[in-house]
C-alpha positions, 0 to 999 in steps of 0.5 A: 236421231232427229235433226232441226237444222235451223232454228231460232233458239234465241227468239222462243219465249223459253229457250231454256225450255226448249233445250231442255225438251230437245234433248229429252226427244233426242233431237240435234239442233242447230241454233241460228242467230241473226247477230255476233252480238246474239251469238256471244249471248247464246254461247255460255247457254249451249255448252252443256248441251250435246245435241246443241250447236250454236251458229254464228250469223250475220242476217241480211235483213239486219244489214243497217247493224253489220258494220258494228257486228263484223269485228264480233264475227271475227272475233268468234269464228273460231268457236264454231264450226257453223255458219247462219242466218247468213246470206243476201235478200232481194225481196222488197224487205231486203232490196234497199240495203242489197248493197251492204248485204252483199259485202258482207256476204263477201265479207263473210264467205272471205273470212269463213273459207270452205270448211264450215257448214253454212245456213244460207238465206237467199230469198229472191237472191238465189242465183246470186248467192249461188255464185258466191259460194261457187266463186268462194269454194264452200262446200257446205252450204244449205238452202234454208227454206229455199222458194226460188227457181228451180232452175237454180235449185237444179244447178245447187244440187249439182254443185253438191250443195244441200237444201233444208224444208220445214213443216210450213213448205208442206202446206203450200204448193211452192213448197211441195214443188221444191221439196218433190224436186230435192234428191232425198240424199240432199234434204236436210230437216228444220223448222225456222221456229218460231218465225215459222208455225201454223194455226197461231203456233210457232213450230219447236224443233219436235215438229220436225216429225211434220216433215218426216211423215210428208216426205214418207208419204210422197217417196211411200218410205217408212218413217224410220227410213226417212229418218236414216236418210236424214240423218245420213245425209247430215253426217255425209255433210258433215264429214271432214268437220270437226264438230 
């Protein structure tokens, strides 16, 4: 079994399409949204689909829209049993609205408690995020597309928290130096497509084979091999989680 574990379902030309071929390729996928509202649209789309798992998000670069979408985020809480895009962004994109960004962080972290899978965004906000999962008592947290220190990247391992790479991360020397740094039991596959691609193209959540073929190359493992620990590793995450 392949697994994508953040991807933008929603956001593809034709969603419909890709489920489809995911589930033809035997590929689990974790469909993220940005929004409650988005979540509540995508929901009756998902169910007929094994391999599917919607996540409910509050996305920190949507921050002018949380106040009108907390309500949303209570009210389907209970529907599933992951979490994402949620998380805090310093970059310059994201720094102005760091405030609102936080408390509903907070907000989120309070509400969700420790039993569900997070998909974390922590762009230029990597320790603080961190702290809040640490201070909130999660337990399943994964670094979407980390980039940040790896000092802070050292303290996540060791708080038993999990990081998920994408095809884009090994292409760029950044991304080589993370994942090199994450211990195999600890990495999780996905391709934030199609906010990420290559040469004009968004990647689908087939190309997480991209991933599996560097990470076979760099530990010389079988591709095979690769694929177990990947997906080993999401069970071991999952484990105590009703999904």
């Amino acid at each position: 079994m392949l697994l994508d574990a953040h991807c933008h379902v929603d956001h593809y030309d034709n969603p419909k399409e890709v489920l489809e071929e995911s589930a033809k390729r035997g590929i689990f996928l974790i469909a993220v949204t940005n929004l409650p509202s988005h979540f509540e649209q995508g929901l009756p789309h998902v169910h007929s689909y094994s391999n599917v798992r919607i996540a409910l998000g509050l996305h920190p670069l949507m921050a002018d829209k949380h106040s009108s979408e907390l309500r949303l985020f209570e009210r389907y809480l209970s529907e599933t049993n992951y979490i994402g895009e949620v998380g805090l962004d310093s970059s310059r994109d994201g720094r102005k609205n760091i405030s609102i960004q936080k408390s509903s962080f907070e907000t989120v972290l309070r509400k969700v408690g420790g039993s569900k899978i997070f998909s974390l965004h922590t762009r230029m906000a990597e320790q603080q995020v961190l702290d809040m999962l640490l201070d909130a008592n999660v337990r399943g947290g994964v670094f979407h597309w980390y980039s940040g220190p790896i000092k802070v990247l050292d303290k996540a391992v060791e708080a038993g928290y999990y990081f998920s790479v994408n095809p884009r991360m090994c292409l760029t020397k950044n991304g080589q130096n993370v994942i090199l740094r994450i211990p195999l039991d600890r990495l999780l596959t996905e391709t934030d497509g199609p906010f990420a691609g290559e040469n004009r193209r968004p990647y689908y959540p087939w190309d997480v084979e991209k991933v599996i073929e560097y990470l076979s190359q760099i530990h010389t493992m079988h591709a095979g091999a690769i694929r177990e620990q990947i997906w080993g590793n999401f069970k071991v995450l999952g484990s105590g989680i009703n999904k």
